[in-house]
N, CA, C and O atoms as CSV, one atom per row, in Angstrom:
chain,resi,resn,atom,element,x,y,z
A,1,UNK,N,N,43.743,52.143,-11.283
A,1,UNK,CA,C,43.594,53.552,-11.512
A,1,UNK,C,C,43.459,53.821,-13.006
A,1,UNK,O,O,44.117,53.196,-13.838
A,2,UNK,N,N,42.455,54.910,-13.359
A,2,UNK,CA,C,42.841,55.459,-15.099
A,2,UNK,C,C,43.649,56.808,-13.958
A,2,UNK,O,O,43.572,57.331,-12.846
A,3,UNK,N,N,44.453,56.810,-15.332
A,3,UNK,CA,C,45.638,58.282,-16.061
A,3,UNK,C,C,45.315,58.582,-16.744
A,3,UNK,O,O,44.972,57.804,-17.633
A,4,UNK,N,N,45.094,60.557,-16.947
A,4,UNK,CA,C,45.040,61.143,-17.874
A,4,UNK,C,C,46.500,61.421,-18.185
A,4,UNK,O,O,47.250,61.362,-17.211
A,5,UNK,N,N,46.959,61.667,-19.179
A,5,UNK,CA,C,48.476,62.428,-19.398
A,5,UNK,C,C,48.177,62.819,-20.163
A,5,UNK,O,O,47.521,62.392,-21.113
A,6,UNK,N,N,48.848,64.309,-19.786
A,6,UNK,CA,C,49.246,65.095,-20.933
A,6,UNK,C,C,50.943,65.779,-21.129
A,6,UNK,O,O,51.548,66.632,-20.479
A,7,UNK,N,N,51.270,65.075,-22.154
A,7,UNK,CA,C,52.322,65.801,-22.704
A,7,UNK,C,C,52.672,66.998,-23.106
A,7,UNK,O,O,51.996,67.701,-23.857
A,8,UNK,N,N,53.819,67.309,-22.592
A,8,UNK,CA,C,54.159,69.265,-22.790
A,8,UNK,C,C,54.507,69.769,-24.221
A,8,UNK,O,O,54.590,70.962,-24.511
A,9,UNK,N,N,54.727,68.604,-25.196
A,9,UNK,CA,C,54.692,69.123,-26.740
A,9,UNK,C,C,53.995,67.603,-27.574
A,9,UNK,O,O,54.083,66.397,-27.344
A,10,UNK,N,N,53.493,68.206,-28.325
A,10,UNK,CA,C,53.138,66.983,-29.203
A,10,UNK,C,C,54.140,67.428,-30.722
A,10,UNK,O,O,54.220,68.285,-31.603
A,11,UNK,N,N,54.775,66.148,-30.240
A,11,UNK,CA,C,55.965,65.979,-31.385
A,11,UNK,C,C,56.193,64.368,-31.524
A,11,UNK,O,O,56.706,63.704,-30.623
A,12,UNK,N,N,55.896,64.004,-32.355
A,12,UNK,CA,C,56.384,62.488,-33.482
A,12,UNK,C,C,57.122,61.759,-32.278
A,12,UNK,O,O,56.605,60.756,-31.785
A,13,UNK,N,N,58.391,62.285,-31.780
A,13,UNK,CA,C,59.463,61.666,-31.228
A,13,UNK,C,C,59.194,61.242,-29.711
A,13,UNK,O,O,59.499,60.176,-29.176
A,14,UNK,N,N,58.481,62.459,-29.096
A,14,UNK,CA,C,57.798,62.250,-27.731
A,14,UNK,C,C,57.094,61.164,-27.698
A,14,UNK,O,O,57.402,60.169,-27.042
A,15,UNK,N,N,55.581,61.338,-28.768
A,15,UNK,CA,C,54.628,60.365,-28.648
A,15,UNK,C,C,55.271,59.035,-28.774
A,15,UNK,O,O,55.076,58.015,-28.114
A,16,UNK,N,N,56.181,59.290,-29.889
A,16,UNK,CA,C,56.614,57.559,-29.546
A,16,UNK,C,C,57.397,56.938,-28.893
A,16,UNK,O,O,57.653,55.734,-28.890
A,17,UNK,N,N,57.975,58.127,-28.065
A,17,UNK,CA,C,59.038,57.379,-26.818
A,17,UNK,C,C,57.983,57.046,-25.556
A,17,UNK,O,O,58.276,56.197,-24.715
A,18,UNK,N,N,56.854,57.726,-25.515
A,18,UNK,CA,C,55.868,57.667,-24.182
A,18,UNK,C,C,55.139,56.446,-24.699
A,18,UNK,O,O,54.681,55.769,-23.779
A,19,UNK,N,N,54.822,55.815,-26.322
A,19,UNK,CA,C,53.821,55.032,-26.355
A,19,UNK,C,C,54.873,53.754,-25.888
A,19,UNK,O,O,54.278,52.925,-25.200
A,20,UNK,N,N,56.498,53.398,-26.156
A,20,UNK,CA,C,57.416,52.324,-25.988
A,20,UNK,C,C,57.464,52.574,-24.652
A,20,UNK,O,O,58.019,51.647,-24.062
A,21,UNK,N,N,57.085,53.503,-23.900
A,21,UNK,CA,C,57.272,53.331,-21.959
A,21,UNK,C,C,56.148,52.827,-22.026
A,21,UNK,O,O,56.275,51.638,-22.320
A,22,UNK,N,N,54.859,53.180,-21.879
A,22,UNK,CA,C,53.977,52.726,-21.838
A,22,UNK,C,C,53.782,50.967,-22.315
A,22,UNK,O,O,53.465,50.229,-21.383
A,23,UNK,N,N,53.918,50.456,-23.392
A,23,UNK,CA,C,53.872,49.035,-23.576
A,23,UNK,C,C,55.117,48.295,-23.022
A,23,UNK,O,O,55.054,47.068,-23.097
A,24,UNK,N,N,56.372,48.893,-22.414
A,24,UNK,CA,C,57.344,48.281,-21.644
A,24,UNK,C,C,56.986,48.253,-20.048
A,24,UNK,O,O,57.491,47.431,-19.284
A,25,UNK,N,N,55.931,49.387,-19.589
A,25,UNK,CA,C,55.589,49.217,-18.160
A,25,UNK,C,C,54.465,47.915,-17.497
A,25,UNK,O,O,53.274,48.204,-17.388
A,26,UNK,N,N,54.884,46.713,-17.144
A,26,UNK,CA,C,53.809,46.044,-16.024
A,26,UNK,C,C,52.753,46.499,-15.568
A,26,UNK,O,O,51.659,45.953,-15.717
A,27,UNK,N,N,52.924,47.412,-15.041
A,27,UNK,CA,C,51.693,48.465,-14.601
A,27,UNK,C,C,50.798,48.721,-14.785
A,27,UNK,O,O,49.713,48.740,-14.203
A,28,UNK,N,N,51.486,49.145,-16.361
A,28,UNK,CA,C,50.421,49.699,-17.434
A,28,UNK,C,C,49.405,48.399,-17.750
A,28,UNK,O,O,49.856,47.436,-18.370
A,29,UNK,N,N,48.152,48.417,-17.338
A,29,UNK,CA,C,47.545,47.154,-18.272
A,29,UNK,C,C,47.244,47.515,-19.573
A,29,UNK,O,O,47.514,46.619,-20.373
A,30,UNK,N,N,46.669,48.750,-20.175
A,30,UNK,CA,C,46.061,49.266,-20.501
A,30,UNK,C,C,46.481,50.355,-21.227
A,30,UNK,O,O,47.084,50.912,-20.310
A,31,UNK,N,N,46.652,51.211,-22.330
A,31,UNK,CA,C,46.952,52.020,-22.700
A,31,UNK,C,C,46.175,52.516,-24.071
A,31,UNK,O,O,46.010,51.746,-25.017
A,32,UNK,N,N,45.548,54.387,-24.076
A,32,UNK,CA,C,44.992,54.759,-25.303
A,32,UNK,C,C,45.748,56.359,-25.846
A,32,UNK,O,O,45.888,57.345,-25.123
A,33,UNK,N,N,46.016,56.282,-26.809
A,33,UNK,CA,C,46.378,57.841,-27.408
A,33,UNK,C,C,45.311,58.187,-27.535
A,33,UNK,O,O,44.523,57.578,-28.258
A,34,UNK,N,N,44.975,59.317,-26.829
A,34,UNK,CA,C,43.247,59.746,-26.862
A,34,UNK,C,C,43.691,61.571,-27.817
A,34,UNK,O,O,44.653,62.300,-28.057
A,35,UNK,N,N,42.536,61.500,-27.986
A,35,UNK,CA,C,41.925,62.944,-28.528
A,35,UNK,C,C,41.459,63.793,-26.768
A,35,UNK,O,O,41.581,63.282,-25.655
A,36,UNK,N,N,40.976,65.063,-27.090
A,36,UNK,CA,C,40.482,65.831,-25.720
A,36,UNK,C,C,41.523,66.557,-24.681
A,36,UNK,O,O,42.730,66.543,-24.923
A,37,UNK,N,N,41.209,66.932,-23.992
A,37,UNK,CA,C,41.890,67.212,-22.898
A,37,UNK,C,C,43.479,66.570,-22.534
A,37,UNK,O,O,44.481,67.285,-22.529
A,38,UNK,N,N,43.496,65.112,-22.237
A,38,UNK,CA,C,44.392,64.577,-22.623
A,38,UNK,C,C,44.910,63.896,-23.740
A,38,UNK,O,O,44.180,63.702,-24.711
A,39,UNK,N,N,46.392,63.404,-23.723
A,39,UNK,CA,C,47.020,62.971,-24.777
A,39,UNK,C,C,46.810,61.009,-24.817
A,39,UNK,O,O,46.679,60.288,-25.806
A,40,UNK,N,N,46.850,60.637,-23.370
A,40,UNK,CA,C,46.436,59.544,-23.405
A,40,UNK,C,C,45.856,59.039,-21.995
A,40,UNK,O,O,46.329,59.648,-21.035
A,41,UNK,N,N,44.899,58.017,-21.685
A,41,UNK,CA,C,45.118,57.518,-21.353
A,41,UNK,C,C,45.162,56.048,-20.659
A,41,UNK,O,O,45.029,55.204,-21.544
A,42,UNK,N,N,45.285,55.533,-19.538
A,42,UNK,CA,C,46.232,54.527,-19.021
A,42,UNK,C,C,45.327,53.997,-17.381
A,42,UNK,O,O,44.833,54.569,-16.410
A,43,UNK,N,N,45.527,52.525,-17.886
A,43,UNK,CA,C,44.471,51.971,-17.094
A,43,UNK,C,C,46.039,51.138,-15.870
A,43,UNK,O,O,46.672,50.196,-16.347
A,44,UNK,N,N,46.328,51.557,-14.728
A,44,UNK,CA,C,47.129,51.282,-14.356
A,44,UNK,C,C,47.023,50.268,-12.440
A,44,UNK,O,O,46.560,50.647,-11.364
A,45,UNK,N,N,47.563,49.220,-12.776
A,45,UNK,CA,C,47.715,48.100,-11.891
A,45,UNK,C,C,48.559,48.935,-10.585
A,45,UNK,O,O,49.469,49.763,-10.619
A,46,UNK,N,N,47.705,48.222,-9.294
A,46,UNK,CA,C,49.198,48.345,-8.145
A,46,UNK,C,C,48.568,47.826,-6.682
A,46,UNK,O,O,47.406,48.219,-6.578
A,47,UNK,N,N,48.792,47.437,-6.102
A,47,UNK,CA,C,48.449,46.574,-5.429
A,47,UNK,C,C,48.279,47.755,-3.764
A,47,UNK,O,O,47.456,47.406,-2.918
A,48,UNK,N,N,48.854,48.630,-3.604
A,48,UNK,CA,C,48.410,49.584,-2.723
A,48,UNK,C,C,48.473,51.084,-3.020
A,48,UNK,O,O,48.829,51.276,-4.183
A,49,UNK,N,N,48.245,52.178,-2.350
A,49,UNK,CA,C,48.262,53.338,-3.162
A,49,UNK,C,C,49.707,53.732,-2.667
A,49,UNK,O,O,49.765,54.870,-3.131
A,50,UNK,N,N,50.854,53.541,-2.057
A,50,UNK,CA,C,51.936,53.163,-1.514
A,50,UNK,C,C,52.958,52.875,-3.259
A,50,UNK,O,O,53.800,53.562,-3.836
A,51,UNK,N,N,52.396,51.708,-3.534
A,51,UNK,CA,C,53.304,50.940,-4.831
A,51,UNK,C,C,52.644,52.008,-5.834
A,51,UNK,O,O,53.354,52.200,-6.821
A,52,UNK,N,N,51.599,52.655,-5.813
A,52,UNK,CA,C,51.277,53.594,-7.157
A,52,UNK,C,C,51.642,54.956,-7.077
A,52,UNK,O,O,51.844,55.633,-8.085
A,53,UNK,N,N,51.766,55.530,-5.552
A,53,UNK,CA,C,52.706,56.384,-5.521
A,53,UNK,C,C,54.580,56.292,-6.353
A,53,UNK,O,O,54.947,57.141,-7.166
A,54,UNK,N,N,55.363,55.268,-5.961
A,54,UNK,CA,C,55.907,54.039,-6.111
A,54,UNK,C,C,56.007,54.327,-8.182
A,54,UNK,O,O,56.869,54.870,-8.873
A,55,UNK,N,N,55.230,53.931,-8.389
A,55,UNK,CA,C,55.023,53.870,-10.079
A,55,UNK,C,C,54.968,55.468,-10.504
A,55,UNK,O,O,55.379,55.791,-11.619
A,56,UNK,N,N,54.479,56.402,-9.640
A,56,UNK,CA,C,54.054,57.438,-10.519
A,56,UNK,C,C,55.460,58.203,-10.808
A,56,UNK,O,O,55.923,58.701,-11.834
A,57,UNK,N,N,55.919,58.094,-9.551
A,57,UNK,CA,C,57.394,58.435,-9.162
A,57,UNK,C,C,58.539,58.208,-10.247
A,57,UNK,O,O,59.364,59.044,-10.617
A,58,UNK,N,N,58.406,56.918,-10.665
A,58,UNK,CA,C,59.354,56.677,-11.406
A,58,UNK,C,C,59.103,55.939,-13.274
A,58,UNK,O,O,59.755,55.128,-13.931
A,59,UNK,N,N,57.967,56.658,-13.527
A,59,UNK,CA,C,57.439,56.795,-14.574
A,59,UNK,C,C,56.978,58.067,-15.307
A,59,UNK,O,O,57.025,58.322,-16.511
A,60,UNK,N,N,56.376,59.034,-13.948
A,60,UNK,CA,C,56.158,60.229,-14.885
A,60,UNK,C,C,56.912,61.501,-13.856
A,60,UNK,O,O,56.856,62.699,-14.135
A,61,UNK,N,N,57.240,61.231,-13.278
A,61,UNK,CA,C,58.048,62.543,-12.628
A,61,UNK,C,C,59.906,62.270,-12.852
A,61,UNK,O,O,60.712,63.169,-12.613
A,62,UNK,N,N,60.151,61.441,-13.144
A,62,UNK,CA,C,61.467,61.250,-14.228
A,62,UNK,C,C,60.729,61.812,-15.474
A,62,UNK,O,O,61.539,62.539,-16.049
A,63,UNK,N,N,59.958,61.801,-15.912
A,63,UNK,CA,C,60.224,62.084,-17.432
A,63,UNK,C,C,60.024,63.535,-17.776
A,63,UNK,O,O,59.441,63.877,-16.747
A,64,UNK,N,N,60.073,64.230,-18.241
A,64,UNK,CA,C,60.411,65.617,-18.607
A,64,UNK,C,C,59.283,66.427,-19.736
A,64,UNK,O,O,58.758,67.537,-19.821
A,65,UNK,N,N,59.284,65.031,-20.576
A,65,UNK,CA,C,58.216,65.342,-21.603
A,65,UNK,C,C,56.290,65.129,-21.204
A,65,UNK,O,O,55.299,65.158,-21.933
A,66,UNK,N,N,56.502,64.892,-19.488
A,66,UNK,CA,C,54.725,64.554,-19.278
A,66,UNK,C,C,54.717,66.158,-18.598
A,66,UNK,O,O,55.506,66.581,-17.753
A,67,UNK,N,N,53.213,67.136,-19.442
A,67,UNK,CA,C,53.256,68.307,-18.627
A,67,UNK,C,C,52.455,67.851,-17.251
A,67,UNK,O,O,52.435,68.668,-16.330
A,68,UNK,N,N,51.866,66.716,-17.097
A,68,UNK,CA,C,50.769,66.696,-16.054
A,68,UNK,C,C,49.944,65.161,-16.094
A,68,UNK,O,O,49.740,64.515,-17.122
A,69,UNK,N,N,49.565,64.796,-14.816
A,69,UNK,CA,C,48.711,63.539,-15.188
A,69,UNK,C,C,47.504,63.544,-13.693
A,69,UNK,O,O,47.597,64.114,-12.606
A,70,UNK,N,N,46.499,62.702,-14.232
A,70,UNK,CA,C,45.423,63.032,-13.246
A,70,UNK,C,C,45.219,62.017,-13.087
A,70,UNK,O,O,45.219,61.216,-14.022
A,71,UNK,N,N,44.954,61.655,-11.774
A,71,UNK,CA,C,44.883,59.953,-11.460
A,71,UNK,C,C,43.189,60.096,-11.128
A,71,UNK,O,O,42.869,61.010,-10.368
A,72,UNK,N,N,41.990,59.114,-11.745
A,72,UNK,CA,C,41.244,58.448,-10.910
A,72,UNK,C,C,41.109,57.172,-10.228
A,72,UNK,O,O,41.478,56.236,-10.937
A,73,UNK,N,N,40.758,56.889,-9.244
A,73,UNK,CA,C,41.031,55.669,-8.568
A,73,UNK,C,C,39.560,55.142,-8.822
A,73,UNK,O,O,38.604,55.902,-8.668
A,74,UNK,N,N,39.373,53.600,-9.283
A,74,UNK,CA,C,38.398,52.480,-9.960
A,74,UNK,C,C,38.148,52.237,-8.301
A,74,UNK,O,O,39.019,52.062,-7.449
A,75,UNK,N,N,36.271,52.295,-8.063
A,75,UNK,CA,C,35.777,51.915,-6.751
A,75,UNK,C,C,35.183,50.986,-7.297
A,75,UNK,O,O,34.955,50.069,-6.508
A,76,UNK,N,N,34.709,50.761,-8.649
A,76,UNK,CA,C,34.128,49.202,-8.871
A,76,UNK,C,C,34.500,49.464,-10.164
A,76,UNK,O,O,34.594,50.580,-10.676
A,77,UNK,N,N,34.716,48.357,-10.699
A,77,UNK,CA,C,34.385,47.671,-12.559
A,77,UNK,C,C,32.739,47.127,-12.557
A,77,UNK,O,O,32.227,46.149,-12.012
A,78,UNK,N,N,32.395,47.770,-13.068
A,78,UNK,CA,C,31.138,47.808,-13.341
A,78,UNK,C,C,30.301,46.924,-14.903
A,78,UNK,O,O,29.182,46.530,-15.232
A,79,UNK,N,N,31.806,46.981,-15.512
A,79,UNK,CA,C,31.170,46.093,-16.686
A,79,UNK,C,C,32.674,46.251,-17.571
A,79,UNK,O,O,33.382,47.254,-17.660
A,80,UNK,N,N,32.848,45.103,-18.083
A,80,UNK,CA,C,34.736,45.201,-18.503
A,80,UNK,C,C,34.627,44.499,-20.382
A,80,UNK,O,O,33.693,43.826,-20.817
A,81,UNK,N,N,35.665,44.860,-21.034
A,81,UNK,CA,C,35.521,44.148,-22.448
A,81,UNK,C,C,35.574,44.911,-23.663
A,81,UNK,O,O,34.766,45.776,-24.002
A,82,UNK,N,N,36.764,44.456,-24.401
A,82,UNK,CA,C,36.782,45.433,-25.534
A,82,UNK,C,C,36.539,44.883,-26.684
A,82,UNK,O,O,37.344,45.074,-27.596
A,83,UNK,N,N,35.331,44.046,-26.910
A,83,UNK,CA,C,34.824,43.759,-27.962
A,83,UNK,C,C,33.723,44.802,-28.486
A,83,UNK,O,O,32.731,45.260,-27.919
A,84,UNK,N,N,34.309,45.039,-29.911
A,84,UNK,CA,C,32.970,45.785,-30.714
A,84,UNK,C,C,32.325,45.704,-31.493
A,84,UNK,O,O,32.743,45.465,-32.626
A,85,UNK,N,N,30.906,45.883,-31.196
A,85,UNK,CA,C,29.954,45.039,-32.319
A,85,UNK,C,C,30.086,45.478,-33.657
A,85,UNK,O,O,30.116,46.664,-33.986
A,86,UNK,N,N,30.184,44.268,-34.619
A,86,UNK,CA,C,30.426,45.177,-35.947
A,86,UNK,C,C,29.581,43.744,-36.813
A,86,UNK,O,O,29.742,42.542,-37.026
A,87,UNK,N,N,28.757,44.709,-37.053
A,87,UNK,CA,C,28.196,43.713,-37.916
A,87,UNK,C,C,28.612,43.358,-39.336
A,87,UNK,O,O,29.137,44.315,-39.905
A,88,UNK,N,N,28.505,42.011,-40.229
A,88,UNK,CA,C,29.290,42.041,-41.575
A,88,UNK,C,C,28.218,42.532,-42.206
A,88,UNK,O,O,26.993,42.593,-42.098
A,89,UNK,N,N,29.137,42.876,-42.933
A,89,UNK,CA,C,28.514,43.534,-44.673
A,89,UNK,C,C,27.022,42.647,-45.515
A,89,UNK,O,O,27.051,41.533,-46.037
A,90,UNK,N,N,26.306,43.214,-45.447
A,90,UNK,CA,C,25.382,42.241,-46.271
A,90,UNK,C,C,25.807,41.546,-47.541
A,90,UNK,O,O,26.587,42.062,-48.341
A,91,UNK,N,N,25.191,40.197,-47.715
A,91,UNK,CA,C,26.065,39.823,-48.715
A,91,UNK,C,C,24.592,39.826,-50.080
A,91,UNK,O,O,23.406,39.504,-50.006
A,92,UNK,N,N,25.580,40.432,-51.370
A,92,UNK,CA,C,24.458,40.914,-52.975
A,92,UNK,C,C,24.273,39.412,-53.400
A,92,UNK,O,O,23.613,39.131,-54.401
């Protein structure tokens, strides 16, 4: 699944208690502090929609500081990889 989340204040202390859940969750494969609409988001593992119910439960409806999150569910990977082309500097 991607997650949108959005957090109910953007404050220093939030963002960085949600970015230490986020890199402490299994789940999580994946994680971006985005710009837009949402605050981040989260490319998330689970083996039925049962266990991601399961995860959502006890990741963002315990927490107080998420105002909202939007799940899409992945029907294919279509092309995967976070390499970016960067070409070097010409050399004088």
């Amino acid at each position: 699944m991607l997650v949108l989340v959005s957090l109910e204040r953007e404050r220093a202390d939030i963002i960085d208690k949600f970015k230490k859940a986020v890199r402490s969750s299994g789940e999580v494969v994946n994680g971006f502090y985005v710009t837009g609409d949402a605050d981040f988001v989260l490319y998330v593992t689970a083996r039925t929609m049962e266990d991601y119910e399961e995860f959502t439960r006890k990741f963002f409806y315990v927490n107080p500081d998420i105002k909202g999150f939007k799940t899409m569910v992945v029907l294919d990977r279509i092309k995967a990889g976070f390499a970016v082309p960067v070409e070097a500097p010409p050399e004088d």
